[in-house]
N, C-alpha and C positions, 0 to 999 in steps of 0.2 A: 039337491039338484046336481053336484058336483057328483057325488057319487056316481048317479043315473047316469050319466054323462062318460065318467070313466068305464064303465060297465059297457055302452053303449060303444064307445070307441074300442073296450078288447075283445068285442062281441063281431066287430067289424072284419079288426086283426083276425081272428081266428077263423073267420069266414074265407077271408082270401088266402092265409095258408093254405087250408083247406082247400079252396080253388086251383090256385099251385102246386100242391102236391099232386092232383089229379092228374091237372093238366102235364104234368112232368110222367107222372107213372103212364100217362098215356103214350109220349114221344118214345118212350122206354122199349111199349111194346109195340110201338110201330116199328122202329128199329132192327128189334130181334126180327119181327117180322120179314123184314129187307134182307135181313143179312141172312136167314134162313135160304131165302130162294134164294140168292147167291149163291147159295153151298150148293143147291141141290142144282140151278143150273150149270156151276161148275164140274160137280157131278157125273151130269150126261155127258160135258164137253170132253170129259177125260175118258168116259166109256166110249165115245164115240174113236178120240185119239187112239185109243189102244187099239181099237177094232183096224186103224187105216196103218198104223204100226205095225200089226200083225202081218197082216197082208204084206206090206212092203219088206218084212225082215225072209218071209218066206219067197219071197221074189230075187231075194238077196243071196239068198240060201243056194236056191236053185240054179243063179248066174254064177255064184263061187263054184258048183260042181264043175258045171261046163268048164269054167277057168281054169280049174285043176288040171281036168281033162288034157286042155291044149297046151297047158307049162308043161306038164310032164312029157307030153308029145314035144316038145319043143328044147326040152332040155341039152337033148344033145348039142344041137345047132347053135343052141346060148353059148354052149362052152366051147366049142368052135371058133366061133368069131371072137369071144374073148381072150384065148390064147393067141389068134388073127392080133386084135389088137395088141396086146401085149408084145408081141413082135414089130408090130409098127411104131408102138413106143421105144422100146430100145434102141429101135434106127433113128427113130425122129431125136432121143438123147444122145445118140452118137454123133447124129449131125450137128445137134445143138454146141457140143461141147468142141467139134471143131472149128463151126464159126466165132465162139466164144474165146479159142484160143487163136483164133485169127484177125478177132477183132483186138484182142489184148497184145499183137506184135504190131497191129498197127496205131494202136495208140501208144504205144512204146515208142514207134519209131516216129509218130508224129512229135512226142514231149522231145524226143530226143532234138529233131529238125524244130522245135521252137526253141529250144534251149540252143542250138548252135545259131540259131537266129540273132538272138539276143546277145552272145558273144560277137556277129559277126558286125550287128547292131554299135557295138560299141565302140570295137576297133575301128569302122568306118570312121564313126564321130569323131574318133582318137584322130583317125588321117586326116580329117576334113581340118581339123583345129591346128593340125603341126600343117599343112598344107598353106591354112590362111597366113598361121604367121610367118612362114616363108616364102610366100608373095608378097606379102605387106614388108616383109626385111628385105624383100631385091628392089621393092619400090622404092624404100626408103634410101638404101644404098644408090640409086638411079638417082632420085633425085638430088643427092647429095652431089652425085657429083657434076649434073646440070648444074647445081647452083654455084659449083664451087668455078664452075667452068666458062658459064653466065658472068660471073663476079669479075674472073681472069678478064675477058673480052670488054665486058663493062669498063673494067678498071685502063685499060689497053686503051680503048677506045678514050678514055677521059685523059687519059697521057696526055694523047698526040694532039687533042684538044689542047689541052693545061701548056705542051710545047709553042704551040701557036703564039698562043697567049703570053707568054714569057720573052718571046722574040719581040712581041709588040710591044711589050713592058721595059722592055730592054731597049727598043728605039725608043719609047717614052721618056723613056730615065735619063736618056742620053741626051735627046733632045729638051729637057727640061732643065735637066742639070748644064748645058751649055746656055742654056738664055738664063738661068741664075748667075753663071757664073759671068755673062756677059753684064748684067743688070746690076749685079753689087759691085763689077769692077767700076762702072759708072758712076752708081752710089758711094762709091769707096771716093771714086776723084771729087763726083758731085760736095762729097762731105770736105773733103781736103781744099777744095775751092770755096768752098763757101764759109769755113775756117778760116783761111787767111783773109777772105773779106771781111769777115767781122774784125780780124785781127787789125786791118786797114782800117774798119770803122773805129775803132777803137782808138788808133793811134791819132787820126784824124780829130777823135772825139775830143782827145788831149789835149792836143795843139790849141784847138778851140778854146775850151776850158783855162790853158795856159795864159793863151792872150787875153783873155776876158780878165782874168783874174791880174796880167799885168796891167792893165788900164785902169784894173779898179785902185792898184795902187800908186798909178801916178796918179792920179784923180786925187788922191786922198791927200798926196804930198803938193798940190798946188789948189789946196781949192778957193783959196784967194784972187786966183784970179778970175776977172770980170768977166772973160768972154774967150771958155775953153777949147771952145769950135773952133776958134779962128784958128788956132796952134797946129802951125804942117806937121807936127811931130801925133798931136792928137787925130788928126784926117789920116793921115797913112796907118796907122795904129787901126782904126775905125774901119780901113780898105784892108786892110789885111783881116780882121777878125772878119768881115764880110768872106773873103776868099776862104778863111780857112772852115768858115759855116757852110760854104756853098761844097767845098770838100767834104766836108764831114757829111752834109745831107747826101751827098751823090755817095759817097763809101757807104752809108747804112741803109741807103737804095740800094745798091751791089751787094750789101750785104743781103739783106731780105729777099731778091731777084735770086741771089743763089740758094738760101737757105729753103727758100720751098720748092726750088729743085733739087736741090739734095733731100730731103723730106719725101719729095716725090718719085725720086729713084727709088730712096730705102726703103719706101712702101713697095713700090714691082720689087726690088728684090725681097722683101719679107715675101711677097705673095707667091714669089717663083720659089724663095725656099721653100714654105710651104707647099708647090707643087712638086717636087724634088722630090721631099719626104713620102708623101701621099704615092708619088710612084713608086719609092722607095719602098714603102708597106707593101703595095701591092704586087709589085716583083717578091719580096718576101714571101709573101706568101704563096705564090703560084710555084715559085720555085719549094718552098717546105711542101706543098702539094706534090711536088711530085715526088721529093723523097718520100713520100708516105706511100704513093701511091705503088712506086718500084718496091717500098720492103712489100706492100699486101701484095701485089703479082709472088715476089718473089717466094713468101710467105706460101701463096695457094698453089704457086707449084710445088711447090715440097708437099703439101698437104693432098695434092693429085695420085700420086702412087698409090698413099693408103689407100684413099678411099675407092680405087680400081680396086685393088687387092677386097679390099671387103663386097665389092660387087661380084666381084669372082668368085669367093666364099660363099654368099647370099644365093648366088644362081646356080650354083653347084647344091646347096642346101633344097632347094626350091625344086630344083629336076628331082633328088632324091623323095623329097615330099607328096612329090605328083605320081611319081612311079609306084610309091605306096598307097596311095590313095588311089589309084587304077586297081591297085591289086585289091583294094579293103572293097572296092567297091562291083569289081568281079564275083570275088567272094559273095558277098549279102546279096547279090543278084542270083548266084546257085544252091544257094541255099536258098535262098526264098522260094523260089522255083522247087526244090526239093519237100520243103514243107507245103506249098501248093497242091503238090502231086500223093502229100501225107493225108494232107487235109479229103483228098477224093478217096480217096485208101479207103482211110479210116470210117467218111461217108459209104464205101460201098460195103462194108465189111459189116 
């Protein structure tokens, strides 16, 4: 059955190769077939082309003769006008190479007027810069001497002030120094008076203390007796130490009545010395003001000369600066002008 069966499937195979090959050998001579008439309609199409080629080469043929024809009738008149141009050439080159050499002087003389430009460029800048700082050196010089001049007047002016001042320092002093010297002569007595009072209390004080101290010793040498009051010798004893107590308290009343006026002068006169002093300073000083103030005048007039002298210098420097700088600036004005008139030149050339 297997067999049958193999047999049966190579019987199949061989069948449809067979079918295939057919059908392939057919495509084959369909093919040829196409491409056959291709050929042959290509064929006609080129027999047809040659036929309209013909005709047209002999159309061709026929217009070249005429053409011939009229060049050679024509020839002359070609060679005519070509020697015509030729001629027109050589002028149109002859013109050319004079504008060419005309535009080449003016662009010479243009580099020339930018190159003097830029020299003239420079020097200017050159002027302008020596010009500033010789403005700026007369300003300088000017004010220097404003100030020195300002300073003189200032200083002038503070004098005659600082004089004022001194005179009234000077009554001050004066009047100061007379009420000290009025106030310590006071103080001076107030103290010498009030010295000798103590000196009084003192002695006073003694006296006292004397007779106290003699009673103590009759006391001691009688004290046997009964009834020491009654003794005229001890009652007057007893009136006198009263008297000489009642002295004594009045003398160190006198004393202390004077002592804190003398106390009280010495203080006005410490305070008027101190006001003495105080003027004293302050006159010093007004008066050391104005010695300072006479050497700086005196000092800024000497120092006035130079500094005119260096204005004069400065301004003499300053005119020559400006004169060159008119001239640097003349200059770059004709020359720019000049290259301006380069520039249309060399534009129309």
């Amino acid at each position: 059955a297997a067999e049958e069966k193999a047999l049966a499937e190579k019987k199949a195979a061989e069948d449809a190769a067979a079918k295939a090959k057919a059908a392939a050998d057919k495509a084959a001579a369909d093919s040829l077939a196409k491409e056959e008439s291709k050929r042959n309609a290509a064929r006609n199409q080129i027999a047809k082309d040659r036929a309209i080629s013909k005709k047209v080469i002999q159309k061709i043929e026929a217009d070249a003769q005429k053409n011939t024809e009229k060049i050679n009738k024509s020839a002359t008149e070609i060679k005519s006008a070509y020697d015509l141009a030729l001629d027109q050439l050589a002028k149109v080159n002859k013109s050319l190479a004079l504008l060419k050499e005309k535009e080449n002087v003016a662009l010479s003389k243009l580099n020339q007027s930018k190159s003097e430009l830029l020299t003239a460029s420079k020097s200017l800048q050159s002027a302008t810069q020596k010009q500033d700082i010789a403005v700026a050196k007369q300003a300088e010089a000017n004010f220097a001497i404003s100030k020195i001049q300002f300073e003189i007047d200032n200083s002038k002016k503070i004098l005659v002030e600082n004089e004022k001042i001194i005179k009234v320092a000077q009554t001050e002093l004066n009047d100061v120094t007379k009420k000290y010297e009025k106030l310590n002569a006071t103080a001076q007595s107030a103290t010498s008076k009030a010295a000798e009072r103590k000196k009084a209390a003192e002695i006073a004080y003694n006296a006292w203390q004397a007779s106290l101290n003699a009673t103590r010793l009759t006391a001691s040498l009688t004290v046997s007796d009964p009834a020491p009051t009654a003794d005229p010798q001890t009652a007057a004893a007893q009136s006198v130490q009263s008297k000489l107590k009642e002295q004594y308290d009045l003398a160190q009343k006198q004393y202390e009545i004077e002592k804190e006026a003398a106390d009280k002068a010495v203080a006005e006169a410490n305070l008027a010395k101190q006001a003495v002093e105080q003027a004293k300073r302050k006159l010093d000083t007004h008066v050391s003001l104005k010695a300072s103030l006479i050497a700086k005048i005196d000092k800024l007039n000497s120092d006035l000369p130079a500094a005119k002298s260096l204005l004069q210098t400065a301004t003499a420097e300053k005119a020559i600066a400006v004169a060159n700088y008119t001239k640097s600036e003349n200059e770059y004005a004709a020359i720019k002008a000049t290259l301006s008139q380069s520039e249309i030149d060399y534009q129309s050339a």
